[in-house]
C-alpha positions as MATLAB code, in Angstrom:
seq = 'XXXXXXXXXXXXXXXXXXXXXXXXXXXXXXXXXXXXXXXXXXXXXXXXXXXXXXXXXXXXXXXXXXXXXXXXXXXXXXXXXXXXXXXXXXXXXXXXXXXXXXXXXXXXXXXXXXXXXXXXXXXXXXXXXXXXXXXXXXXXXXXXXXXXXXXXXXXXXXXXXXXXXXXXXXXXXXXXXXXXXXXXXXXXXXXXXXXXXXXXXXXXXXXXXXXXXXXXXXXXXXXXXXXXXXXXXXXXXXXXXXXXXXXXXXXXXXXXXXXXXXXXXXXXXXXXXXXXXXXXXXX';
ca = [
       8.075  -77.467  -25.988;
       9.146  -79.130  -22.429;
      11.107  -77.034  -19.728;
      11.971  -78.507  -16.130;
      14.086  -77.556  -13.607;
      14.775  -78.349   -9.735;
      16.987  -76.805   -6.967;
      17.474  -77.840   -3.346;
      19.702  -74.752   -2.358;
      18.610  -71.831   -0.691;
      21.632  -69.646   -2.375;
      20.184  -70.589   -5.301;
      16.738  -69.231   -5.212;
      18.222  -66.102   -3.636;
      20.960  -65.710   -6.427;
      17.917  -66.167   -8.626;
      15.572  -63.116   -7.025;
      18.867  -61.022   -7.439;
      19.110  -61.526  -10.585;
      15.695  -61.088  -11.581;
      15.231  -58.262   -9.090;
      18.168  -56.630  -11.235;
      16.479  -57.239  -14.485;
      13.370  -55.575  -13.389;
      14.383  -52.538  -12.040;
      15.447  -51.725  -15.888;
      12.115  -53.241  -17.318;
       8.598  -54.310  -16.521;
       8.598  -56.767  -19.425;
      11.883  -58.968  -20.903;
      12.133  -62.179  -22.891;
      13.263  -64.783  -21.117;
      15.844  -67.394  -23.990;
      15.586  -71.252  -22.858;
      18.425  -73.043  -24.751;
      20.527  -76.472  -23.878;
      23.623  -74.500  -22.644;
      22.006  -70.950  -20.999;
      19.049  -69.035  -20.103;
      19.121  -65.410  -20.901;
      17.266  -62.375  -19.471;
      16.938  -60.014  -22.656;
      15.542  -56.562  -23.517;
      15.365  -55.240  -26.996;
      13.759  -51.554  -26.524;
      17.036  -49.107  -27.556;
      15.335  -45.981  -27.633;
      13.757  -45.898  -24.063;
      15.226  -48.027  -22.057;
      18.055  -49.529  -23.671;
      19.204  -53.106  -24.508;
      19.751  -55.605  -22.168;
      21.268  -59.050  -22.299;
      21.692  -61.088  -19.261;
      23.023  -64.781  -19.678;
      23.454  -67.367  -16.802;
      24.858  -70.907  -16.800;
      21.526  -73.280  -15.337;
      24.213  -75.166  -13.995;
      24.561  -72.834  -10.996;
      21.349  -72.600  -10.459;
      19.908  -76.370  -10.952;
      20.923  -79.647   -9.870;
      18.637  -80.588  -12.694;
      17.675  -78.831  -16.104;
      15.628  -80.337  -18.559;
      14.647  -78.450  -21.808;
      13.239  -79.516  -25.190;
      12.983  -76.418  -27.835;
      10.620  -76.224  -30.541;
      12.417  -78.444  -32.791;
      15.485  -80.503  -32.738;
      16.801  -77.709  -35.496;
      15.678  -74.713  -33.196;
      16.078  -76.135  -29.779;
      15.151  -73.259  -28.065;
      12.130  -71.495  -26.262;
      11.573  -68.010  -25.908;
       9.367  -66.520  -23.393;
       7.963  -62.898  -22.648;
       7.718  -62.315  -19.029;
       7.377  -60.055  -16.386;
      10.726  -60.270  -13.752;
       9.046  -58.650  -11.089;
       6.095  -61.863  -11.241;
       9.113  -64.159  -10.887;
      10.972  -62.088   -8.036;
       7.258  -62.179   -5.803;
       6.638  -65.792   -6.796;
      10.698  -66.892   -5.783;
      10.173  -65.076   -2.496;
       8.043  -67.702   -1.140;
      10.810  -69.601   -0.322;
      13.829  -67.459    0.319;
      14.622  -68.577    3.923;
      12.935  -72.278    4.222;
      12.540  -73.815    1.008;
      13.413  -76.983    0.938;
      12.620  -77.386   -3.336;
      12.183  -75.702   -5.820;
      10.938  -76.168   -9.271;
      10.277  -74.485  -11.905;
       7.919  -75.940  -15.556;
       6.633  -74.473  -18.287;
       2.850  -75.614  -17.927;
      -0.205  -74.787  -19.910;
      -3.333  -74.160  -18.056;
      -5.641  -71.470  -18.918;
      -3.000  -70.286  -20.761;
       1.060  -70.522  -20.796;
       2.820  -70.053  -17.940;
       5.830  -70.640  -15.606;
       4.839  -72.695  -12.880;
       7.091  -71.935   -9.620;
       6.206  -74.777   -6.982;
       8.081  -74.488   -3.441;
       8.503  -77.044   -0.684;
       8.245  -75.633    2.308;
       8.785  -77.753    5.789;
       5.511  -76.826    8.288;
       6.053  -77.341   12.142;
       4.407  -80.857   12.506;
       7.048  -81.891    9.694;
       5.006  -82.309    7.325;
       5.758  -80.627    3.453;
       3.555  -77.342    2.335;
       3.441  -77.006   -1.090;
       3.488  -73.174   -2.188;
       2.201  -72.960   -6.192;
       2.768  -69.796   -7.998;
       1.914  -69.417  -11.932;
       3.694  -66.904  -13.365;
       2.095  -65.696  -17.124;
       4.033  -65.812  -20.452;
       3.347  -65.014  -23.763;
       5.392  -67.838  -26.236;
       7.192  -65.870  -28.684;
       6.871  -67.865  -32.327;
      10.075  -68.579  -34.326;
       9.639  -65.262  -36.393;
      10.569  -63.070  -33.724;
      13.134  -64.726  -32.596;
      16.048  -62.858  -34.421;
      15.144  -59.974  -32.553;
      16.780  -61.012  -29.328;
      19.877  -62.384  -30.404;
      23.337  -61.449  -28.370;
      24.072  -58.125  -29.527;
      27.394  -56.979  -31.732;
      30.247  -55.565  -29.705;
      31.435  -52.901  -32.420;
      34.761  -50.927  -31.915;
      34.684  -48.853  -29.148;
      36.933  -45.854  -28.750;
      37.564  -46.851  -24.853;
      36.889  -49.438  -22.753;
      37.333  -49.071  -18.981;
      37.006  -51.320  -15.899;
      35.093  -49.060  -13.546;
      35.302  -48.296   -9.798;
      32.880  -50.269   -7.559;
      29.147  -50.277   -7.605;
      28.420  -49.022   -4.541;
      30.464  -45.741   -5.054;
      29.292  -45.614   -8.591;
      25.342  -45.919   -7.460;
      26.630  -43.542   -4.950;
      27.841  -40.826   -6.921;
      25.162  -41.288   -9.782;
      22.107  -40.344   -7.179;
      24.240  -37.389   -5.963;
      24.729  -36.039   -9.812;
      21.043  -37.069  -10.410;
      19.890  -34.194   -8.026;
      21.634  -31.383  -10.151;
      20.453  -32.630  -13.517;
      18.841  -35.240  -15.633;
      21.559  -35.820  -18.044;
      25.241  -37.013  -17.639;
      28.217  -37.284  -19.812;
      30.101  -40.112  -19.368;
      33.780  -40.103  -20.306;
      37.088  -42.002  -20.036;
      40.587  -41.757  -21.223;
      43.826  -43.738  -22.136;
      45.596  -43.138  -19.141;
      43.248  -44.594  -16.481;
      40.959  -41.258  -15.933;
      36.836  -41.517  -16.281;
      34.851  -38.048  -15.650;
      31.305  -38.106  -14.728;
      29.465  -34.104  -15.673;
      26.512  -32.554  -15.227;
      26.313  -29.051  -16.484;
      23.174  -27.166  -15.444;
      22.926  -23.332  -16.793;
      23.988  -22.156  -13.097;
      27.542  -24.722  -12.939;
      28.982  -27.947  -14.257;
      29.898  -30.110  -11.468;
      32.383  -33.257  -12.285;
      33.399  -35.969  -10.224;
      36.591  -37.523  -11.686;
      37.925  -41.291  -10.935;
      41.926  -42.145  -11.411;
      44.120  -44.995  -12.466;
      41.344  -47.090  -13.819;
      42.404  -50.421  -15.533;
      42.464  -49.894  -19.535;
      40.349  -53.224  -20.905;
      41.750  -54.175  -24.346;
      38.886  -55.835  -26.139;
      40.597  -58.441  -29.002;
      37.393  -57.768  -32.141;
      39.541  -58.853  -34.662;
      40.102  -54.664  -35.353;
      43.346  -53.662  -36.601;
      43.293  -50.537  -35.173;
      46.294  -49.383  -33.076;
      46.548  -48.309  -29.715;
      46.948  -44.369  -28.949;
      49.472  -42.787  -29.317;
      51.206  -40.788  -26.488;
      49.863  -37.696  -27.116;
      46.078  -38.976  -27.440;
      46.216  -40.896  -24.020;
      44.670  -38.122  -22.585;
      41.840  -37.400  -24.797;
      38.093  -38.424  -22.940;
      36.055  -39.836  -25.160;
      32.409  -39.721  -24.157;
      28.761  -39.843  -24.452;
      25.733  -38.207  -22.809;
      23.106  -40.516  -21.334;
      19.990  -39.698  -19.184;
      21.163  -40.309  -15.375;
      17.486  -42.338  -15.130;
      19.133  -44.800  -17.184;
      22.148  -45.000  -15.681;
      20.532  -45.401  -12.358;
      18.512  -48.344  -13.038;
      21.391  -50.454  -14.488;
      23.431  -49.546  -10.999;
      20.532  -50.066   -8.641;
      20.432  -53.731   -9.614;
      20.572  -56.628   -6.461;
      23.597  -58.544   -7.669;
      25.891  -58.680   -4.732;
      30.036  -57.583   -5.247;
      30.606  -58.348   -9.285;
      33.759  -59.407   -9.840;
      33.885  -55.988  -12.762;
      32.043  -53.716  -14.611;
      33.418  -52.930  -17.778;
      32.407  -49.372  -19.435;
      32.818  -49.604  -23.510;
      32.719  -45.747  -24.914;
      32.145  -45.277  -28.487;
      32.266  -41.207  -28.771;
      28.759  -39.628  -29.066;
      27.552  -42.889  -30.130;
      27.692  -45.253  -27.551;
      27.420  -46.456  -23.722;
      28.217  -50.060  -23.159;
      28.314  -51.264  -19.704;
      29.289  -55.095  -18.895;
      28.591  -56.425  -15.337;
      30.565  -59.706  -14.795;
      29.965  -62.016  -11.629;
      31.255  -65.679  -11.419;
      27.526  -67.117  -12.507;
      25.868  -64.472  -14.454;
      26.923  -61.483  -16.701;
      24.956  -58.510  -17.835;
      25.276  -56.166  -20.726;
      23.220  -53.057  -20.913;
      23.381  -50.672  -24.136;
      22.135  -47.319  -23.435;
      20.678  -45.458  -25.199;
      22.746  -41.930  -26.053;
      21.621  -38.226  -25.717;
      22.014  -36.598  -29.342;
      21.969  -32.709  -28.890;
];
């Protein structure tokens, strides 16, 4: 298994530490998915911490992007990594770099090698060389990080911005350490905390109403449901770390509701997206 790839653009390496900066304030430990088209960011732990699938196009982040998977048949290479490792190792070169690249080597033992080209003062080139460990996942396990199913939600709404969100979220996280979400047909999504001394909402209106095409036949509400919430209760920790993430203005977040079952949140910016399943509060 080969993997290569080069940038010479500072917005690149710092699009790169916000992205991986975002994935690891929701885990200490992810798979990174090396494949011809994408490279994906992805955590399968849905009972503590939730699922996570991030996918970016190398194109935005390479001038050039080499791969070769394990086999022409399963052209793909899947690595477990620390995000945090790769954030500390990027930051060499945040404000000077002149290249970067980035190879899977094998020393010791497997790693991602992160070498940076830095210009010095009598113009000559430092090289900065950072391995970063990873553990190579065989073929066996590699079903278990696969792009998960989008089942029929009961709502899907296109919530307000992340700063107000993130905003809102640490306020509520002071009263209590769980929080149901909810949404409704005619724009409306509640966040609630009830405590045994008061339940304290803070209410959002005229939110866009996503229609997600999943091949379901099921209709749309009628009039007199539009103003049913359908929610779920999730632990505000969780919550949190999917908001406190560095990407910088996303074009949406998407909030998929399946009642008592379900909180699927979809972060879309023009190079990367990232889905994050939480896990739900049965009680």
């Amino acid at each position: 298994m080969k993997f290569r790839a080069k940038t010479e653009e500072i917005s690149n390496i710092e699009q790169l530490i916000r992205v991986c900066g975002s994935i690891g304030k929701m885990t200490q430990l992810c798979v990174l998915r090396i494949s011809e088209q994408n490279m994906f960011f992805i955590l399968n732990d849905k009972v503590v911490h939730g699922g996570v699938w991030c996918q970016m196009n190398p194109d935005n982040f390479f001038e050039e992007y080499r791969m070769e998977g394990l086999s022409e048949e399963s052209n793909e290479i899947y690595l477990e990594v620390s995000p945090d490792e790769i954030v500390q190792a990027l930051k060499t070169g945040t404000y000077a770099a002149k290249t970067l690249k980035v190879k899977l080597t094998k020393k010791s033992s497997p790693c991602l090698t992160f070498e940076i080209e830095l210009p010095s003062q009598s113009g000559r080139i430092q090289t900065f060389i950072h391995d970063v460990p990873v553990n190579v996942l065989p073929k066996r396990l590699w079903s278990d990080y696969k792009e998960p199913l989008v089942p029929q939600f009961d709502i899907s709404v296109a919530m307000p911005p992340l700063k107000s969100l993130k905003s809102v979220t640490e306020r509520l996280k002071n009263l209590g350490s769980y929080m149901e979400l909810s949404a409704n047909h005619n724009g409306d999504m509640r966040m609630r905390v009830e405590t045994e001394q008061a339940t304290v909402s803070v209410n959002f209106k005229d939110l866009e109403i996503v229609h997600v095409d999943n091949g379901s036949s099921q209709s749309q509400p009628q009039n007199r449901m539009m103003g049913r919430f359908y929610g779920a209760k999730v632990d505000i920790k969780n919550l949190l770390m999917f908001l406190s993430g560095q990407l910088v203005n996303p074009s949406r977040i998407i909030c998929n509701i399946m009642e008592n079952r379900a909180i699927h949140c979809f972060l879309i910016q023009e190079d990367v997206s990232i889905q994050y399943c939480m896990p739900v509060i049965n009680n």
